[in-house]
C-alpha positions as a printed Julia matrix, in Angstrom:
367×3 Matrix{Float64}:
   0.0     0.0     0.0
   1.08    3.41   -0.25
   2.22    5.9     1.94
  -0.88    8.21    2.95
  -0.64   11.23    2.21
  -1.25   13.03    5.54
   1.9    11.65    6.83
   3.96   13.86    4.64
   2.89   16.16    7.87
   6.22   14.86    9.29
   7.64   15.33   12.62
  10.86   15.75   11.03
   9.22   18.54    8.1
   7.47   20.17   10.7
  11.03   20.24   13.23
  12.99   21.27   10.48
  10.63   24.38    9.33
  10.13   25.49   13.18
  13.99   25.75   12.98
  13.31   28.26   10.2
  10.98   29.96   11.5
  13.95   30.17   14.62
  15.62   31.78   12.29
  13.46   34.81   11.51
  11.55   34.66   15.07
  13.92   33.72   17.75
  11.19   33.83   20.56
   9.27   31.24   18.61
   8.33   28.79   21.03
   9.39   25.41   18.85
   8.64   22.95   21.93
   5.14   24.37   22.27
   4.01   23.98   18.84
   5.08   20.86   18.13
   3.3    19.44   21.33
   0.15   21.26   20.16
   0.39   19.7    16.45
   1.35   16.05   17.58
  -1.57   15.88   20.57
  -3.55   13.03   21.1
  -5.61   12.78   18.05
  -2.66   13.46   15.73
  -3.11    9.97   14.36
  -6.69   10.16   14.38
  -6.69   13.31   11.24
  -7.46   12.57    7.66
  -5.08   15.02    5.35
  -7.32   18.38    5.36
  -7.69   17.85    8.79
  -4.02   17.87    9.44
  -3.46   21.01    7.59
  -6.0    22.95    9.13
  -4.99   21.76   12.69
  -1.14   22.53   11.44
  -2.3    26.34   10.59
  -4.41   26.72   13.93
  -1.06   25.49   15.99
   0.7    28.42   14.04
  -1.84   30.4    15.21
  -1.56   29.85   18.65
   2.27   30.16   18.88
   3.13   32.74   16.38
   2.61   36.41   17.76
  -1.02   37.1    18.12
  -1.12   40.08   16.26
  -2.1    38.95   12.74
   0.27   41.62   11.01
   3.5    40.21   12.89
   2.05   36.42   12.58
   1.69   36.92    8.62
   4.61   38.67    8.29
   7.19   36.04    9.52
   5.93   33.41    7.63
   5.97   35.31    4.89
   9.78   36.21    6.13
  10.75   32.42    6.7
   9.01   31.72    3.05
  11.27   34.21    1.52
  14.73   32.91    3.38
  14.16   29.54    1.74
  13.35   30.52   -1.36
  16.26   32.8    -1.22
  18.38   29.12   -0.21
  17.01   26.55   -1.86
  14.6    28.43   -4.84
  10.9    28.52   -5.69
   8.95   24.93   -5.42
   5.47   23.9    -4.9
   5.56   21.89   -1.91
   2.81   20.04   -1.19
   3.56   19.57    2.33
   3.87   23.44    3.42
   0.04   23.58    2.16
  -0.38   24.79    5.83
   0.94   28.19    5.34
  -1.34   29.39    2.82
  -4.14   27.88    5.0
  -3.05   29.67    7.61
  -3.67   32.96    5.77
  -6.93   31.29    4.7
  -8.09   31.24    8.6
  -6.77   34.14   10.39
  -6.21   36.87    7.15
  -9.31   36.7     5.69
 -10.77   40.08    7.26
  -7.08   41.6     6.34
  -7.2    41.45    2.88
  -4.38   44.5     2.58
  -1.73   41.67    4.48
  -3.03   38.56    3.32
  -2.93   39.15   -0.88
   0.38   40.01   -0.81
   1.38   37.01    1.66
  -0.5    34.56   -1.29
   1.66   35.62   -3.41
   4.87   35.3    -1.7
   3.71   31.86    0.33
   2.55   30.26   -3.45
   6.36   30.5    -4.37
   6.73   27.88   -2.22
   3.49   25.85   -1.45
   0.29   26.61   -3.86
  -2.02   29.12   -2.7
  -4.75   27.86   -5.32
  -7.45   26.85   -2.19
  -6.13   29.69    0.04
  -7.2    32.38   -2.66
 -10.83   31.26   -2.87
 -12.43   32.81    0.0
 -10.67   35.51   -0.92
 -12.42   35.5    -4.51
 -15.59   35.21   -2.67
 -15.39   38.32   -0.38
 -13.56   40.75   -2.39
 -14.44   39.88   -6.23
 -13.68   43.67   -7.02
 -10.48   43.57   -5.71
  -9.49   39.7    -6.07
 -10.68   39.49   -9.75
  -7.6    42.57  -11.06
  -5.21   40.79   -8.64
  -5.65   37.18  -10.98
  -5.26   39.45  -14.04
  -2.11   41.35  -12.56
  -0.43   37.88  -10.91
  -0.99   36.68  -14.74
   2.16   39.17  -15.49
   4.24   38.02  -12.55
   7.74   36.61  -13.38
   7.6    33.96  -10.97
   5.92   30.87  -12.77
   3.95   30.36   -9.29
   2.14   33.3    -9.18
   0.93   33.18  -12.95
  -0.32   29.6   -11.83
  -2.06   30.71   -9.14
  -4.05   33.28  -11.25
  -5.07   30.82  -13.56
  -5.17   27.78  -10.85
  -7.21   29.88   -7.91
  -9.61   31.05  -10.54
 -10.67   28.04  -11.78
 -14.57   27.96  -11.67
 -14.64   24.48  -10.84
 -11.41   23.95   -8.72
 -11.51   20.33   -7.71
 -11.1    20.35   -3.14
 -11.42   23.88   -3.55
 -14.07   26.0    -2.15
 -16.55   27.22   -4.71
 -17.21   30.28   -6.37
 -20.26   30.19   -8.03
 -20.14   33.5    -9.93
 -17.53   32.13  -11.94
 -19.61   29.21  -12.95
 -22.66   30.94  -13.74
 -20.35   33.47  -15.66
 -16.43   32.76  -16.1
 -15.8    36.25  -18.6
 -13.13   37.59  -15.69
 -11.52   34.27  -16.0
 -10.72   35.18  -19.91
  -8.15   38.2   -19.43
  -6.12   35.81  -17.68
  -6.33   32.76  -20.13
  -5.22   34.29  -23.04
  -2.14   35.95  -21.18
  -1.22   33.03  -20.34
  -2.12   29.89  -23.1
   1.31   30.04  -24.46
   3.05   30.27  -20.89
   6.93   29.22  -20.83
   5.94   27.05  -18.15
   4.65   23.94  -18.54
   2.7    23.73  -15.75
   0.97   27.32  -15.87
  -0.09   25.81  -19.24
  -1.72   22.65  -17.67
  -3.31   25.18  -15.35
  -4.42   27.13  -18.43
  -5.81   23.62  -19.99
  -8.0    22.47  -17.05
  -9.33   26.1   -16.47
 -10.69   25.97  -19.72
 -12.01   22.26  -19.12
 -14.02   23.89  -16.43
 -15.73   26.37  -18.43
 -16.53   23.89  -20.68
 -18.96   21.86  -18.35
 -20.7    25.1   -18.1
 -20.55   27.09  -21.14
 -19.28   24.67  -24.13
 -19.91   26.8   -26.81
 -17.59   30.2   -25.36
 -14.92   27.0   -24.9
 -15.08   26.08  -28.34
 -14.78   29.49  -29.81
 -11.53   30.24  -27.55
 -10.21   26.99  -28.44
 -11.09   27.67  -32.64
  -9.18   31.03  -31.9
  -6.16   29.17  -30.04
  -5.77   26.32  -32.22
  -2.71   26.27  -34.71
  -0.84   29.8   -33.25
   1.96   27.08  -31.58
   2.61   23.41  -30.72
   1.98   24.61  -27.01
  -1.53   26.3   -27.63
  -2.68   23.23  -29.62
  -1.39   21.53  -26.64
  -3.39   23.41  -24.69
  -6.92   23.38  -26.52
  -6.86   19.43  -26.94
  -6.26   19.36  -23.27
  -9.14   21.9   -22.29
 -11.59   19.95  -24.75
 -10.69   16.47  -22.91
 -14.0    16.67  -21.18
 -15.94   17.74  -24.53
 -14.47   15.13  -26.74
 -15.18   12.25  -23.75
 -18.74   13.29  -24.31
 -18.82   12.94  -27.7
 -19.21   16.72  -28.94
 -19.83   17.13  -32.16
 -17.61   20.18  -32.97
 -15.04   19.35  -29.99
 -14.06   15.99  -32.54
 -14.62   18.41  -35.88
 -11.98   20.48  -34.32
  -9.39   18.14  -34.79
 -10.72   15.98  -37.39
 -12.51   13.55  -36.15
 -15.99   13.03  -38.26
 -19.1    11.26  -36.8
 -20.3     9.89  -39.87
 -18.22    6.72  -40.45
 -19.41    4.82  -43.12
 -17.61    1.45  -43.39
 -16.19    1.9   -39.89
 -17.13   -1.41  -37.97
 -16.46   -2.54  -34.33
 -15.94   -6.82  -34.64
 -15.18   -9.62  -32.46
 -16.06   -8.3   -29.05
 -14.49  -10.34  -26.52
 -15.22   -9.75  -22.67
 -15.74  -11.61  -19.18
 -19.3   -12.15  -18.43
 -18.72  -11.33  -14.84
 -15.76   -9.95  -12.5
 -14.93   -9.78   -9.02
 -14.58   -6.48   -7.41
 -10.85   -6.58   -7.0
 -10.6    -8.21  -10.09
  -9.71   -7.06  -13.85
 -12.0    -6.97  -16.16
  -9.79   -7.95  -19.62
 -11.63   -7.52  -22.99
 -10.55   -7.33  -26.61
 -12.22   -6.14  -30.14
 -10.96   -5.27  -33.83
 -12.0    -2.06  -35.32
 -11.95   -2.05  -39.37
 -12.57    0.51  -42.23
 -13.96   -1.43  -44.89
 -14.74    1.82  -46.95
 -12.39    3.08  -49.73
 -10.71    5.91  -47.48
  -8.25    6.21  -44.79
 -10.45    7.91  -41.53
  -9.32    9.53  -38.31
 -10.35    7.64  -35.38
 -10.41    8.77  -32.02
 -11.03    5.07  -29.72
 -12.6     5.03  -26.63
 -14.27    3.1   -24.07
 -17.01    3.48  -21.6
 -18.11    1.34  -18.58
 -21.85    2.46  -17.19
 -20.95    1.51  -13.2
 -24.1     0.93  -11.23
 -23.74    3.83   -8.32
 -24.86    2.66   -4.22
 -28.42    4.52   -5.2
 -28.62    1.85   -7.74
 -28.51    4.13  -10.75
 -25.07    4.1   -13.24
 -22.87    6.66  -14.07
 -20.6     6.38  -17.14
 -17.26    6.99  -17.16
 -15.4     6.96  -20.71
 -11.46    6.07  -21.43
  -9.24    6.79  -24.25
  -7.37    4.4   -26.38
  -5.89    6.5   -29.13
  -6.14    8.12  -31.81
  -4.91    6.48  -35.42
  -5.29    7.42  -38.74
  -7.24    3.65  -40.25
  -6.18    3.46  -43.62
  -8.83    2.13  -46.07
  -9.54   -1.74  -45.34
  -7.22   -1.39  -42.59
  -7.6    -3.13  -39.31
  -6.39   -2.48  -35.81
  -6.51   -5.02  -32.36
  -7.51   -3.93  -29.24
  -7.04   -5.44  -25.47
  -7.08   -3.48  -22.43
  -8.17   -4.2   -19.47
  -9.69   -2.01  -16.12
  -9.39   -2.65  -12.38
 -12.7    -2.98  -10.5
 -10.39   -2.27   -7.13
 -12.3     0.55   -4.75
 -10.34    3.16   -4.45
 -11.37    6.62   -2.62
 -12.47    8.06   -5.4
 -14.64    5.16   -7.29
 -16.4     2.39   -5.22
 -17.49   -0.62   -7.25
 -21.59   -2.0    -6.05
 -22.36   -5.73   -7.34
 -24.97   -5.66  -10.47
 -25.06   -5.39  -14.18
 -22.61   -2.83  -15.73
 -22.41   -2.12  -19.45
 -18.96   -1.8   -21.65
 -19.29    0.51  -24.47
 -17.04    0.91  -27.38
 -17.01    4.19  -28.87
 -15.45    5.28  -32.34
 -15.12    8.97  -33.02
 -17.78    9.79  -29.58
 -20.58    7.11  -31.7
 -21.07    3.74  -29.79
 -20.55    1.35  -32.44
 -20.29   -1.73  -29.15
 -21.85   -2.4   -26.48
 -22.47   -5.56  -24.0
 -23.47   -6.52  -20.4
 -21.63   -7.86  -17.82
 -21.85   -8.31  -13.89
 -20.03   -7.38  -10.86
 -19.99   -9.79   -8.15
């Protein structure tokens, strides 16, 4: 099994950075806070849980004056950086939190301590609250951290202003209407960085669940400026093309109507274990006269605990089938629970889908 996550909440990380903090805050009290974060339901806290409990300790050892609290983690952030260089370290998640908890009626202090704390541990979650109460100030900010020369912040404007940020609090004005989301998209699509990019990519996924059509026209206005960009928009439309969209697959040449284009020799398990793989196999030919662009995926409709199913669809690939060409296919997909996806005994249903059309389908049970 592996590690849990929570447990990268060290007692050696969290030592080592009250040393730091030593550093910049000789009164800090190191013996106290550690005894406060490792107290008798330390073991006890799920991940979220950790980090929250982790800011609250700071809370109660740094000064209790907010402005000096703030201001010497945002001191200690900016020694390491200065020693070891910019990261985004999962594990010091508890610093923006902590400006998440205590900073959010100082919005003056706590903005600028986002920035500087997101060098070093993402302030993506620690922003949203801050999106919530002060949209007229907060929505500039993500336009102006879009021009920052630190990689970091331009992720965070596009990351923390994500209308659909997955853990992260909601903001449902930027669902309903995502326009000041756009400034800050197309200063960034063609990024240097590779992972403001990806930031760039799922932002644009999000608006897509909401408003496909304003998606598609960015991504028709993006497409073929640079190998990043088209990067980008294939990425953003993931969600689109899973679903089959008609002008998501035109986009990059994938047509719906596939004469000739036949799914054959479906092979699969009538029944699995949950635990178990389910293995299955099929051939996909073009018996037409042209070559066609396929885009192969699979679905499996899981039955849900309510007894309903929800489908989720996979990728194969994408080939160009030449005319009377034909291609194999075997993969296979754990039914193991995981946190994220539990697996309920019944009938499921594998799909096979060609260019988003289901051109295969069969039963099979769970057990």
């Amino acid at each position: 099994m592996p590690e849990p996550l929570k447990n990268l909440f060290s007692e050696s990380l969290l030592s080592g950075f009250a040393q730091n903090l030593c550093r910049v805050l000789p009164a800090f009290d190191r013996t106290v806070f550690l005894t406060r974060v490792f107290d008798k339901n330390w073991e006890q806290r799920e991940l979220k849980q950790r980090m929250r409990h982790i800011a609250e300790s700071l809370g109660a050892t740094l000064p209790p004056q907010y402005p000096d609290a703030v201001q010497t983690l945002v001191e200690t952030v900016e020694m390491l950086i200065g020693e070891q260089g910019e990261k985004m370290a999962f594990e010091y998640c508890f610093l923006p939190d902590f400006v998440e908890v205590f900073g959010l009626e100082h919005p003056e202090l706590s903005i600028p301590a986002l920035e500087t704390l997101t060098r070093w541990s993402s302030a993506e979650f620690a922003v949203r609250p801050f999106l919530l109460r002060y949209p007229g100030r907060m929505y500039p900010q993500m336009l102006a951290w879009s021009e920052h020369p630190s990689p970091m912040v331009r992720r965070l404007a596009s990351e923390g202003f994500r209308p659909r940020l997955p853990w992260g609090m909601g903001v449902p004005a930027l669902k309903r209407d995502p326009a000041p989301v756009l400034p800050v998209l197309e200063k960034l699509k063609a990024d240097p960085a590779e992972t403001v990019r990806r930031s760039v990519a799922n932002n644009l996924n999000d608006i897509s669940k909401d408003h496909p059509e304003l998606a598609l026209e960015l991504a028709r206005r993006w497409k073929g400026r640079h190998a990043d960009t088209d990067w980008v928009v294939r990425h953003a439309l993931r969600g689109l093309l899973k679903k089959g969209h008609p002008d998501a697959l035109a986009l990059f040449g994938f047509e719906q109507g596939l004469e000739g284009v036949v799914v054959e020799n479906l092979r699969w398990p009538p029944e699995v274990g949950i635990g178990g793989n389910f293995e299955f196999s099929f051939m996909v030919k073009n018996t037409g006269a042209q070559a066609r662009q396929i885009r192969l995926e699979y679905g499996i409709d899981y039955l849900t605990g309510t007894g309903k199913t929800s489908r989720k669809v996979f990728k194969i690939k994408e080939l160009i089938l030449e005319a009377g060409g034909v291609d194999t296919i075997r993969r296979q997909q754990r039914f193991t629970d995981f946190t994220t996806r539990k697996h309920y005994p019944g009938e499921h249903r594998l799909r096979i889908l060609v260019n988003g059309v289901e051109l295969g389908a069969e039963p099979f049970a769970v057990r």
